[in-house]
TORKE-391070 format. One line per 3 residues: number of its first residue (from 1); their letters; for each residue x, y, z of C-alpha. Coordinates in pm, 1 decimal, padded with zeros to 6 digits, always signed. Layout:
<atoms>
NUM = a = X/Y/Z ~ ...
</atoms>
This chain:
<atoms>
1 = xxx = +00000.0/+00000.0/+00000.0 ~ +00068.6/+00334.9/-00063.7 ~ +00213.4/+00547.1/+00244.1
4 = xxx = +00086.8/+00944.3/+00148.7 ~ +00215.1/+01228.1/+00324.9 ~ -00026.5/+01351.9/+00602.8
7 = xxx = -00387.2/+01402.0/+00495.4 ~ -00393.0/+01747.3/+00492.0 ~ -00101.9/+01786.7/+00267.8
10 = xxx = -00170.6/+01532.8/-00029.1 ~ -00196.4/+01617.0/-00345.2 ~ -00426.2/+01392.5/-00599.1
13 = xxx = -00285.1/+01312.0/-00901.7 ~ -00514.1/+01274.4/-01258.9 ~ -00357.7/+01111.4/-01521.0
16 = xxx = -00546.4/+01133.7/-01847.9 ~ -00474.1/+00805.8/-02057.4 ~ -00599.7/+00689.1/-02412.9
19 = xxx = -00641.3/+00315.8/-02380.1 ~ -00329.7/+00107.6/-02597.6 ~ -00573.6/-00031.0/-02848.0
22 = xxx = -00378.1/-00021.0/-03214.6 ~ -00558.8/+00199.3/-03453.9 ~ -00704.7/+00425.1/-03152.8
25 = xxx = -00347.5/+00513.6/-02955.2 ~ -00030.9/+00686.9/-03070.6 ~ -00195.9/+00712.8/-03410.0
28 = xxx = +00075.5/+00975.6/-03553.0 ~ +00334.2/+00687.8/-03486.8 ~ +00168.4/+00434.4/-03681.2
31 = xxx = +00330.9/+00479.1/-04002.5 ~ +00699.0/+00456.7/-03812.9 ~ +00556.8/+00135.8/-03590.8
34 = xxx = +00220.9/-00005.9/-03722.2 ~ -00097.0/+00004.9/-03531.8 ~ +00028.9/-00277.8/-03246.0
37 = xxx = +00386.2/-00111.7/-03251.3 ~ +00196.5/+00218.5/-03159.1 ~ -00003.2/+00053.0/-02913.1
40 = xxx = +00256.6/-00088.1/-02716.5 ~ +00467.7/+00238.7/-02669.1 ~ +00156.8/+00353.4/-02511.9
43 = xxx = +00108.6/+00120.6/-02265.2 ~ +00459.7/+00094.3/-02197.7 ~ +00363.4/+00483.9/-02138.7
46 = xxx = +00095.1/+00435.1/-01913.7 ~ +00273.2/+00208.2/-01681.6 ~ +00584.2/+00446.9/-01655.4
49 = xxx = +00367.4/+00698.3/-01609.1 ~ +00185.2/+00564.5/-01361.4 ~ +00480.1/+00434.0/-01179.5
52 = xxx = +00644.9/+00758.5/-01126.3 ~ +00275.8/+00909.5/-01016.3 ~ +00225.9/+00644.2/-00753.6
55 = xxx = +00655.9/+00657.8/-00657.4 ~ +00602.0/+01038.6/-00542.1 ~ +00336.7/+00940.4/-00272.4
58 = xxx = +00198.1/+01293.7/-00258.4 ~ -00194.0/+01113.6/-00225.9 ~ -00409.0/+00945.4/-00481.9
61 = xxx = -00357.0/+00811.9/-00827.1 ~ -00657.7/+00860.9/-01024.1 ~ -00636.3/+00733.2/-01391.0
64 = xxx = -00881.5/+00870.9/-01595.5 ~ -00956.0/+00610.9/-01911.1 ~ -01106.4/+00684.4/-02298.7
67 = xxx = -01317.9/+00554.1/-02401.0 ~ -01353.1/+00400.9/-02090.2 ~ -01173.7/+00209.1/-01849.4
70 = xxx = -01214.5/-00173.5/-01903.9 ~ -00899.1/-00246.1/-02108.5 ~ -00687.6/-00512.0/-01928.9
73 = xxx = -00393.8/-00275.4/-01884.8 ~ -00619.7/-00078.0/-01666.9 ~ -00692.8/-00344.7/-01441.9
76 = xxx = -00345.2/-00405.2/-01410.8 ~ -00240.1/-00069.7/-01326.4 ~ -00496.1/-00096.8/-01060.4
79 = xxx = -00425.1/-00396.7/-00905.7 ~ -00052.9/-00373.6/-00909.6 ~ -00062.6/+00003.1/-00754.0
82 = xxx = -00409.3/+00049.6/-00616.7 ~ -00499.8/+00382.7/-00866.5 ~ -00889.8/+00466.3/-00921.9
85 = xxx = -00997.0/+00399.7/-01257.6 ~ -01227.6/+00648.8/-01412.4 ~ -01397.1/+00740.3/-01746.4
88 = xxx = -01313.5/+01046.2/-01926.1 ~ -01587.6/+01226.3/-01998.8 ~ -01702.0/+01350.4/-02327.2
91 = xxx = -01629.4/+01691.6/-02458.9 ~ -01265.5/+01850.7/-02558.9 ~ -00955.3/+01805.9/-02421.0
94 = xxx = -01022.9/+02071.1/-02162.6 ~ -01355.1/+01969.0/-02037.4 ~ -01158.8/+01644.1/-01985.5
97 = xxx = -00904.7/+01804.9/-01781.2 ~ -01110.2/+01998.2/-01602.7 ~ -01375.7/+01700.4/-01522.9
100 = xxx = -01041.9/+01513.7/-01380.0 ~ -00911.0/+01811.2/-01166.5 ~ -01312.2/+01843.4/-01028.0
103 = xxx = -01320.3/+01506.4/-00938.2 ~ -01015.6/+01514.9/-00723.3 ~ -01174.8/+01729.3/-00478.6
106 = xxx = -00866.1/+01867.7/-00385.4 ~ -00520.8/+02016.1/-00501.9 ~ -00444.1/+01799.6/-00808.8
109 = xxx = -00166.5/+01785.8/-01098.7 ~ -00324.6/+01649.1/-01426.9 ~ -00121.7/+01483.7/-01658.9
112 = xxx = -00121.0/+01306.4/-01958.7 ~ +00087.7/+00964.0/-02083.9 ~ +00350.0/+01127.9/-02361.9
115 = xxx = +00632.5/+01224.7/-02150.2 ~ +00851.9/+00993.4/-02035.7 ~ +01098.2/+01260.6/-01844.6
118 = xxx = +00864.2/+01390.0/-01614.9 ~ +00994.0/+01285.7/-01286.2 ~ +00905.7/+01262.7/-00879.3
121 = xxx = +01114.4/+01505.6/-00832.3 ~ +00920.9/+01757.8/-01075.3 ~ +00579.1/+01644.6/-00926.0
124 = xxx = +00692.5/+01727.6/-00590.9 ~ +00796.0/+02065.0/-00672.5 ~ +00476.3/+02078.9/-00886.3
127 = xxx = +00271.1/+01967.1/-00590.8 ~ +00497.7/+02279.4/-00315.8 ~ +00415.6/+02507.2/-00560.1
130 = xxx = +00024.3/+02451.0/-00511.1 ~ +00082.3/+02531.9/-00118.6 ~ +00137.5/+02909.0/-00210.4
133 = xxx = -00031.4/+02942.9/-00565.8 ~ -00307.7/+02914.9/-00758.0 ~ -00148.3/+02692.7/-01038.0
136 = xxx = +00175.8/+02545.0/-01164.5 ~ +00244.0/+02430.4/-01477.7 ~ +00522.0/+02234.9/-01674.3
139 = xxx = +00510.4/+02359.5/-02032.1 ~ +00578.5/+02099.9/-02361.4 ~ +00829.9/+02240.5/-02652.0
142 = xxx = +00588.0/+02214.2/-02855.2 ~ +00381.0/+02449.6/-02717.9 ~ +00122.9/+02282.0/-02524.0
145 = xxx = +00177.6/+02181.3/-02120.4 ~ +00281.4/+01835.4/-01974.9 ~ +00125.6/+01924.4/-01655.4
148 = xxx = -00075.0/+02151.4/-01478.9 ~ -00173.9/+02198.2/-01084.2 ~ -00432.3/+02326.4/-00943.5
151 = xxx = -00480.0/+02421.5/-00556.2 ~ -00864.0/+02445.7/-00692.5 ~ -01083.9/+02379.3/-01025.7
154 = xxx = -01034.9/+02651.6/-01260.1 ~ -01271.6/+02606.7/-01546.8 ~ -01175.1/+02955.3/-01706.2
157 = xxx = -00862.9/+02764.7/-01759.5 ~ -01002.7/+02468.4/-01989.8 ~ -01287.5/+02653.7/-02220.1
160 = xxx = -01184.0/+02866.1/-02575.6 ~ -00862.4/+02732.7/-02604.9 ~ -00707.0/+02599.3/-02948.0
163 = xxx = -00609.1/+02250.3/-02784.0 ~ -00298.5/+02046.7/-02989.4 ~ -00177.5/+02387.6/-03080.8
166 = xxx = +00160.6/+02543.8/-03015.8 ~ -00012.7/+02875.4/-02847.0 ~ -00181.5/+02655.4/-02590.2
169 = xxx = +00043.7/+02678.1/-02296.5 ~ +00084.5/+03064.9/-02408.4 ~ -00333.0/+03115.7/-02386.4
172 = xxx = -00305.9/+02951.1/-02049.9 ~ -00084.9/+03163.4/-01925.2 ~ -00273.0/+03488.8/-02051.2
175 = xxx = -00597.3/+03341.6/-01886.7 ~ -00390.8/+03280.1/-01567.9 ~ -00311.2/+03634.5/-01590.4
178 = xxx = -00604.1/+03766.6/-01718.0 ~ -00834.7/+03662.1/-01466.5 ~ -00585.4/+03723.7/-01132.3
181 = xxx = -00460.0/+03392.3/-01078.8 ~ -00119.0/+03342.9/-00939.0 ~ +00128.7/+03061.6/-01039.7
184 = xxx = +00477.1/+02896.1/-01147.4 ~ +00605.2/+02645.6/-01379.4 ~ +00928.0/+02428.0/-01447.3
187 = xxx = +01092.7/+02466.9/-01785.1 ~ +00934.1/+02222.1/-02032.8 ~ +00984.5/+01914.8/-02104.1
190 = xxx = +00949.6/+01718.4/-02471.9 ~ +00631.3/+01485.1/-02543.1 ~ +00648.5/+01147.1/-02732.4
193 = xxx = +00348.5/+01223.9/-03052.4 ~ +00556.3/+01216.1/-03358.1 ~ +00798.9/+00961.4/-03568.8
196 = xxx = +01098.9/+01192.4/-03531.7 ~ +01003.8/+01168.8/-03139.9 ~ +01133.7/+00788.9/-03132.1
199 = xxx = +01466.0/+00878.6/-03202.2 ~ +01526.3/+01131.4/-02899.6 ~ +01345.5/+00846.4/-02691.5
202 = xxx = +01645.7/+00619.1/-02793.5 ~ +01896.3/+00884.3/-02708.2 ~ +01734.1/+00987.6/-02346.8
205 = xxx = +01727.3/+00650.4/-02251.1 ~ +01429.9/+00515.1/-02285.6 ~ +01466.7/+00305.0/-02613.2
208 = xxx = +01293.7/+00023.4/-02388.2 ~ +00978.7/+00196.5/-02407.6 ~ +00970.7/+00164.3/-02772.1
211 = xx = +01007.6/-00246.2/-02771.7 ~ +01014.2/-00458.5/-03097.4
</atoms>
């Protein structure tokens, strides 16, 4: 089991996965490793992901599933590190993010699968920085965010923004600003969504990830 810092200091944390299932995940990789090749970098995702969550020990691991949460790796996850499964709901990428920062019902860092750098380290300074701010936030090179926190749910944060865009992590910031909301952020980190991506996974050391 688990052993989470006192109760009133945890920090929940989302993680918003896309179930390995070849032809659905990692579809941009498919020409450079077919549909199963694809699918097996992503689970291989998922469990490092989930591993590192559950390694930090800041509170609970909630993974949030689409299109739902029955595939056998889920299970697995579960069992082997005791994380709630949940459903994504429907709606954009944002009311998705913003559904699994709600249901946390308390400070929470939402994640996704695609980057295999993020580390406990960086979710523990993620999850100090909520103790004095509104939000934190590790941005992506390529212009989106690899995580955000949240001492609360925001939802001006997750409506009228150009999601899988390069200004998204920019028009976060300007609403962050905009509407009086304080916060700090890590310098990014690189995602895992294109061919070219497989070769920098090789070089970071994480060619294991990519199997075959």
């Amino acid at each position: 089991m688990v052993m989470y810092r006192a109760m009133a200091d945890t920090t929940n944390i989302s993680i918003l996965a896309k179930a390995p299932v070849p032809g659905f995940a990692k579809t941009r990789l498919i020409p450079a490793l077919g549909p199963d090749g694809a699918a097996g970098l992503q689970a291989r995702l998922i469990e490092r992901t989930v591993a590192t969550a559950c390694a930090a020990k800041l509170g609970p691991v909630r993974l949030c599933a689409t299109p739902d949460e029955t595939h056998p790796l889920f299970g697995v996850m579960q069992q082997r590190f005791g994380v709630t499964l949940a459903r994504q709901p429907d709606g954009d990428l944002g009311a998705r993010m913003l559904a699994a920062a709600t249901e946390a019902g308390g400070p929470v860092l939402v994640i996704g699968t695609d980057c295999p750098a993020l580390t406990v380290g960086q979710l523990h300074d993620m999850a100090e920085v909520l103790r004095g701010y509104d939000a934190a936030l590790i941005p992506a090179e390529d212009g989106g965010y690899v995580l955000i926190g949240l001492r609360r749910p925001q939802p001006v944060l997750f409506s009228e923004i150009a999601w899988g865009t390069a200004t998204v992590a920019d028009e976060t910031r300007w609403l962050l600003s905009a509407h009086g909301l304080t916060w700090r952020e890590l310098p990014a980190l690189w995602d895992v969504d294109k061919p070219e991506d497989l070769e920098r996974l090789r070089r970071s050391g994480f060619a294991e990830l990519i199997g075959g």
